[in-house]
N, C-alpha and C positions, 0 to 999 in steps of 0.2 A: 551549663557548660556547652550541649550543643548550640543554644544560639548565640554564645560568644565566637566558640569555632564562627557557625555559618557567617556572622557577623564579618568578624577576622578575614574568612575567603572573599567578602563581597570586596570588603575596602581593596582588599588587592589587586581584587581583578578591575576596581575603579582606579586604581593609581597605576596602573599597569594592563591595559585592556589586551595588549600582545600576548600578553602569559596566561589568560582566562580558562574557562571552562566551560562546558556545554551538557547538560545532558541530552541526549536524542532519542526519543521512541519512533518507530515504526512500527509499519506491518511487514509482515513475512518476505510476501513477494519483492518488496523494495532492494531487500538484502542483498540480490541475485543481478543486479546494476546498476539503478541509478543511485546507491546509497554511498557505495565504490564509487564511484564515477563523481559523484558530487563532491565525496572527503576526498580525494586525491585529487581533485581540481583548486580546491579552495586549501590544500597544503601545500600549493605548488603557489601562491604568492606568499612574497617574502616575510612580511609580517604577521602571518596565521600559522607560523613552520611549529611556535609554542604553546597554542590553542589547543587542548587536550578533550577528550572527550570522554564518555560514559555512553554504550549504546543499551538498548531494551529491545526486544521486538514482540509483539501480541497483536492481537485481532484490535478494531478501531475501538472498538469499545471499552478495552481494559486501557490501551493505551492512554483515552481521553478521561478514564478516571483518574489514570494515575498522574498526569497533566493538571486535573482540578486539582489532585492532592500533592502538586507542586513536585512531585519524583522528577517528574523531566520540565528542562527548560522549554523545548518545543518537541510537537510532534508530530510525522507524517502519516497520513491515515485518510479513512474516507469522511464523510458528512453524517455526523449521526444527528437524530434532532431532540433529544432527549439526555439530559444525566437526572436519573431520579426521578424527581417532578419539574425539574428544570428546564428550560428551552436550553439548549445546549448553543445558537446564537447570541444569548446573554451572556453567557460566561465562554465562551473562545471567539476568537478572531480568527476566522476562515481565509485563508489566500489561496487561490488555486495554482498547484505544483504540477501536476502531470496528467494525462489521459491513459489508461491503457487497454488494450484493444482485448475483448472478450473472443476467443477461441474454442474451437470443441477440439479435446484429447479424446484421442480413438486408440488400442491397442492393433499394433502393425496387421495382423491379420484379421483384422476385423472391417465387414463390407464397406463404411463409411470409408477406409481406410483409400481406396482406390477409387472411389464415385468419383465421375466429372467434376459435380457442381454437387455443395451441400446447402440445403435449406432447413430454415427452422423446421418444417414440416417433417425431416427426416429425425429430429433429435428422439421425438415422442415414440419411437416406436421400439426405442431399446433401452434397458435398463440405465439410471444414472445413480454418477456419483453427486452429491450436491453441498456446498458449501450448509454449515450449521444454521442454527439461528442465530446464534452469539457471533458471525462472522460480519463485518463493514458487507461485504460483498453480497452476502443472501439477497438484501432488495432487490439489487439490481439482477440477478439470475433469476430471481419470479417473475419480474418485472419482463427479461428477453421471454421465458419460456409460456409468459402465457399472452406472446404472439402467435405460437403456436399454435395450430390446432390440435386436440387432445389432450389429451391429461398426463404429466409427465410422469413416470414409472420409475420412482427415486428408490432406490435403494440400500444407499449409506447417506450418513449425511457425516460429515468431517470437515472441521476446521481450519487445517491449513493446507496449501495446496498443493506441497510437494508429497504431503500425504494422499491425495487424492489421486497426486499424479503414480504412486505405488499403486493404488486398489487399481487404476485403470490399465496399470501394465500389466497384472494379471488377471485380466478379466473379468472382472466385478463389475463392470460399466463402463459408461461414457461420461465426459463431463466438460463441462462450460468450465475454462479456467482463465485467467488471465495468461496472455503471450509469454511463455518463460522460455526464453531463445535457446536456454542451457541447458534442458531436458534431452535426454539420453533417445534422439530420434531414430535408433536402431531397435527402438524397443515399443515409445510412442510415437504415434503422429499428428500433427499440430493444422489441423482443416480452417481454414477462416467461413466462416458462416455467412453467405454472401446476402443475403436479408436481414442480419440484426445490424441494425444503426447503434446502438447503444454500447455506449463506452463507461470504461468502471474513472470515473471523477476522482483522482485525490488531492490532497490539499495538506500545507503548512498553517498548524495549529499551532496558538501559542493563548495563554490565556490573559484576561483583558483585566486591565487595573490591575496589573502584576507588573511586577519591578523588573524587567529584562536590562542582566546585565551589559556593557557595550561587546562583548567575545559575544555574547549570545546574537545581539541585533546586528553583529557585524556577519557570521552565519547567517543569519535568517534573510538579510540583504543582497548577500552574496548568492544565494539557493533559490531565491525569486529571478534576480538577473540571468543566473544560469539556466534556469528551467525555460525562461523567458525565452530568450536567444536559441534552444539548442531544441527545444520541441513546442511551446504554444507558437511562436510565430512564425515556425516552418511545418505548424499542421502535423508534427509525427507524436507516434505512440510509443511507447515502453514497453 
């Protein structure tokens, strides 16, 4: 009966692409603007007003399983290289969606807080917070911290980053997070680290030899073009 159902939903939304359906995973950070910014852009042309959705959000890895086990039509997240034993380039099709700039969260009275100029060299010398294993993000903050010199004095390690960003308002640490513009700066402070180059990569995943309805591929076209135009070819970050 369910693959009658599922059956049933595809032809409709093949005889009717206007009235489709989407399911969307992300990650955490996404939530917080370009996820808004995206579905209210692409509800504002007149043929997508009955395009309906379903959203998810979790770390890149649960995401991209749950994407193999077809839960979501497409999903926004980092580059993992692995499902299982799998190259995880066999089984998803990678596009790149956004860049976002890596920042250190400082609690307001704390010394980084007021320094001129911060340097990776200044991270190592005070407690962090640091994204898990199980986070898309982890490589890439081993990856900054060990331009450092020293050994970094990790502390917590947590998942998602608005969690991160609580342990650092009360003092628990410091921590490499992604630019969240929205964060309560009466409480954190948001330092750009003027030596790390390194940007957190994400990307629109959708799985390969899988049937993408036309509501899904008219999304996924519309979210390349917009990302296109409004941040890779004007160089900005999220």
């Amino acid at each position: 009966m369910n693959s009658l159902n599922h059956g049933n939903l595809l032809i409709k939304q093949l005889t009717n692409p206007d009235e489709g359906h989407v399911n969307l995973g992300f990650t955490y950070t996404l939530g917080q603007r370009l996820v808004p910014e995206i579905l209210s852009n692409f509800k504002k042309v007149k043929n997508n007003q009955n395009i309906s959705f379903t959203l998810g959000q979790s770390n890149s890895a649960s995401l991209l399983r749950d994407l193999y086990d077809e839960k979501y039509d497409i999903v926004f997240s980092s580059h993992i290289d692995q499902i299982g034993d799998q190259s995880a380039d066999s089984i998803f099709a990678y596009q790149k969606l956004v860049e976002q700039e890596i920042v250190l969260a400082v609690p307001t009275n704390h010394p980084l807080a007021t320094q001129k100029h911060i340097l990776l060299k200044d991270l190592t010398q005070y407690p962090m917070i640091i994204f898990s294993q199980s986070s898309g993000l982890r490589p890439l903050i081993d990856k900054i911290l060990k331009q450092a010199p020293g050994k970094p004095k990790i502390a917590y390690q947590v998942e998602e980053d608005h969690t991160i960003a609580g342990f650092v308002e009360y003092g628990l640490g410091i921590a490499l997070i992604p630019n969240l513009t929205q964060l309560n700066n009466k409480k954190i402070i948001l330092r750009h680290v003027e030596d790390n180059l390194l940007k957190h990569q994400l990307y629109i995943s959708v799985k390969r030899d899988h049937f993408i309805t036309p509501s899904v591929q008219r999304f996924k076209k519309f979210t390349s073009t917009y990302s296109q135009n409004n941040f890779i070819n004007k160089g900005k970050y999220i």
